[in-house]
C-alpha positions in Angstrom: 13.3 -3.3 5.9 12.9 -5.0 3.1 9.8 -5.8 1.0 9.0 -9.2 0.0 6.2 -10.1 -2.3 5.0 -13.8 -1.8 3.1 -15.3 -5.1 1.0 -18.7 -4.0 -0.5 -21.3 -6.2 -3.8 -19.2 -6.3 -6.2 -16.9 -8.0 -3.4 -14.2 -9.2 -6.4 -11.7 -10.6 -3.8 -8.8 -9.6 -1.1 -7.4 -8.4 1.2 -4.4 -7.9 3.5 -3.0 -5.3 7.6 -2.0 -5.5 9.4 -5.2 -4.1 12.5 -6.0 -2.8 12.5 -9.6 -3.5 10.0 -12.2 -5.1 8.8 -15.4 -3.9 7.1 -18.4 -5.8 5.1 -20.9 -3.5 4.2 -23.9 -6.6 2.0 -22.4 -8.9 2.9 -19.4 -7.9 6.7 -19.6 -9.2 5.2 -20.2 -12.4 3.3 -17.4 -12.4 6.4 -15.1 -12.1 8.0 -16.3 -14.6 5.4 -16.1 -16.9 4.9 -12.4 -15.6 8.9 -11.8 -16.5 9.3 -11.3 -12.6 12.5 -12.3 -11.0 12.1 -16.0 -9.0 14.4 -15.0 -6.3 12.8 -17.6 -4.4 10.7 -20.8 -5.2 9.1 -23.2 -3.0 6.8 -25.9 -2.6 6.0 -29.5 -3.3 5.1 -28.5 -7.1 2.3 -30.9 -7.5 0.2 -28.5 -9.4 3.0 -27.8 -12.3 3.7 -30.2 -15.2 7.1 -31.7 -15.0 8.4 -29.6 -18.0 7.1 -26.3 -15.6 9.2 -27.6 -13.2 12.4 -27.4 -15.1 11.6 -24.0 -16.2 10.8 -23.4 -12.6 14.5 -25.4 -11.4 16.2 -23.7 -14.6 15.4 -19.8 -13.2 14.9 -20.3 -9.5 17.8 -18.1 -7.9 17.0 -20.6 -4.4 14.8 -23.9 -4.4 13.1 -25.1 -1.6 11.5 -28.7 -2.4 9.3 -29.7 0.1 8.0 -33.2 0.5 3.8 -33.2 -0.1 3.3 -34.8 3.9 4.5 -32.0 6.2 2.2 -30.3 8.6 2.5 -26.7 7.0 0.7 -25.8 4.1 3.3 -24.2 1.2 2.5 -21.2 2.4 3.3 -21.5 6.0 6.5 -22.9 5.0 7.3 -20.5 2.2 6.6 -17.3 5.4 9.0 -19.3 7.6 11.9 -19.6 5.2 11.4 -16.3 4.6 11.7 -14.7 7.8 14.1 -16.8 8.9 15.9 -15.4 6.3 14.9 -11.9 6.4 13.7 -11.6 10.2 12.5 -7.8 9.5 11.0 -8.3 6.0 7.5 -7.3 5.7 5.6 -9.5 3.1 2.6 -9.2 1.3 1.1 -12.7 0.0 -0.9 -12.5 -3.6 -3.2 -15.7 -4.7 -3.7 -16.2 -0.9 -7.6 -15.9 -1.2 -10.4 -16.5 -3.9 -9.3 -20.2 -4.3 -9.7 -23.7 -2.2 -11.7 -22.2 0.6 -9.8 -24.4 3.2 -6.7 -23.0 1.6 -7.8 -19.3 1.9 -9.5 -20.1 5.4 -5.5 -21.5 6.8 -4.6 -18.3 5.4 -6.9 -15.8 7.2 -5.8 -17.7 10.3 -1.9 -17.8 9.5 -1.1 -16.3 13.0 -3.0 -19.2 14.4 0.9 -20.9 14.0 3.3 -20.1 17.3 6.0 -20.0 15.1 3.9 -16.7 12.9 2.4 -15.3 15.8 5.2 -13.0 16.8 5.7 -12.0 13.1 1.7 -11.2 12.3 2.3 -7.5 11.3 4.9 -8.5 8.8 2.1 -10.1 6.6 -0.4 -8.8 4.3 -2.8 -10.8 2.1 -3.6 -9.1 -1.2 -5.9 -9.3 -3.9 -8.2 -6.9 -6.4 -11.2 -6.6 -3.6 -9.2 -7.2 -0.3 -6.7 -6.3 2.1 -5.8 -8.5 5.3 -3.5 -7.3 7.9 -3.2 -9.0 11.7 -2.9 -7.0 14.4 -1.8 -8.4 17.9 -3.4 -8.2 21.7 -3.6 -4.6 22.6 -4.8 -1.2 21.2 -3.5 -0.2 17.4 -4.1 2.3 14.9 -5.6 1.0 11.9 -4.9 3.7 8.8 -7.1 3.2 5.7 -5.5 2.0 2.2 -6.6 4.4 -0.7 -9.4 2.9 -3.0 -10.8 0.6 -0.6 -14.3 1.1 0.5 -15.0 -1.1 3.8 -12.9 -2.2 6.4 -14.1 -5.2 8.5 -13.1 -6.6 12.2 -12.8 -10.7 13.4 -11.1 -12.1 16.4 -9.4 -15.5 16.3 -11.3 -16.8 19.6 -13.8 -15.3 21.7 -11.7 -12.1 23.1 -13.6 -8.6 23.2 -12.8 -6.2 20.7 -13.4 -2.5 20.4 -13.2 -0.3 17.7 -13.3 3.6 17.8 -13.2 6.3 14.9 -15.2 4.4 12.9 -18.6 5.0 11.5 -19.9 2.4 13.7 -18.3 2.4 17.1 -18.5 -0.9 18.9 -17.5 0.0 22.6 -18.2 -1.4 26.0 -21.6 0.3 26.3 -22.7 -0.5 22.3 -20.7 -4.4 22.6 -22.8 -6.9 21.1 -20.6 -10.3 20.2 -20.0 -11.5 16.3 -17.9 -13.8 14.8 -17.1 -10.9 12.1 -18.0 -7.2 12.3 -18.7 -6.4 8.5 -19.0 -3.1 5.8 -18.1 -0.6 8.8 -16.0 2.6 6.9 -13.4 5.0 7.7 -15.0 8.9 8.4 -11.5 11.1 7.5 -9.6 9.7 10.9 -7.5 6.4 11.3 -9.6 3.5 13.3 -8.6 2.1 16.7 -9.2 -1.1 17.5 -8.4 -2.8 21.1 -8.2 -6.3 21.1 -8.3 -7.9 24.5 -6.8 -11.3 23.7 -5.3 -13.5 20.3 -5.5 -11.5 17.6 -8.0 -9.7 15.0 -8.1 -10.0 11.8 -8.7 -6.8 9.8 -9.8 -6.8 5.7 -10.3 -3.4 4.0 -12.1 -4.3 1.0 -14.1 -2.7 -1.9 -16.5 -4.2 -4.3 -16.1 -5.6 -7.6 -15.7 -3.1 -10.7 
């Protein structure tokens, strides 16, 4: 499997992770660059970089995917499905995906929302200093927790029941109560699991700001 780190036009406050292969979506491209990262991969419409960024960005870019500004996927959407049609298997974890435009990081807490991601969900992670996003699929998973986070949270995509055992707050068919988003529940020494009856959930393992 290789491991793909994607690198989107948003807040970049941090990153880290061994990669495979890197991945500039607009801004993002830049941001490797300036970060003496390879750009093994750059797409977008570039309407946020200055015409002499661009160069720089043409100039180093191993692969350029220009995209027109109308399309009906946002940069990032694209940039996952030129990815995995490249690398089917790749798992990729997507930096500057949350923190900015709030439609922006809303399309992308929603990403398996689009049949063509759906099937690929688990391949993605969102990433940033505070949060970590994975997807998890109809059915019953184990949810492991990520060293130095503090919370771990639970949402659904639609209206489907969810359950989630092992945690220090059980939600279960005798304790169900219906929210849009389960918040600040916490791992007790055990991995989580969570049954999801339809869609999809959507689970961030966060910690607060130092």
């Amino acid at each position: 499997m290789i491991n793909i780190a994607l690198f989107t036009g948003g807040v970049l406050d941090t990153w880290q992770g061994n990669f495979d292969f890197y991945v500039g979506v607009d801004r993002g491209s830049l941001f490797l660059l300036e970060q003496n990262l390879p750009l093994n991969m750059a797409i977008g419409d570039f309407d946020s970089v200055s015409e002499t960024e661009f160069e720089r960005i043409k100039k180093q870019a191993q692969k350029l995917y220009l995209a027109k500004p109308e399309k009906n996927d946002t940069d990032t959407e694209m940039a996952l499905k030129i990815i995995f049609k490249t690398y089917p298997k790749a798992h990729v974890t997507v930096f500057g995906a949350l923190g900015g435009r709030i439609d922006h990081e809303m399309s992308n807490l929603f990403l398996p929302s689009d049949p063509d991601l759906y099937p690929l969900m688990t391949q993605i992670t969102l990433c940033d200093a505070q949060n970590n996003i994975r997807f998890y699929p109809k059915g019953e998973h184990l949810v492991e927790k990520i060293p130095n986070m503090t919370y771990v949270s639970f949402m659904t995509n639609d209206d489907s029941e969810l359950t989630i055992t092992g945690a220090k707050y059980e939600l279960t068919k005798q304790t169900f109560f219906k929210k849009q988003i389960y918040t600040s529940n916490e791992f007790i020494n055990q991995p989580i699991t969570i049954d999801v009856s339809s869609g999809y959930a959507i689970v961030i393992q966060s910690k607060d700001r130092s």
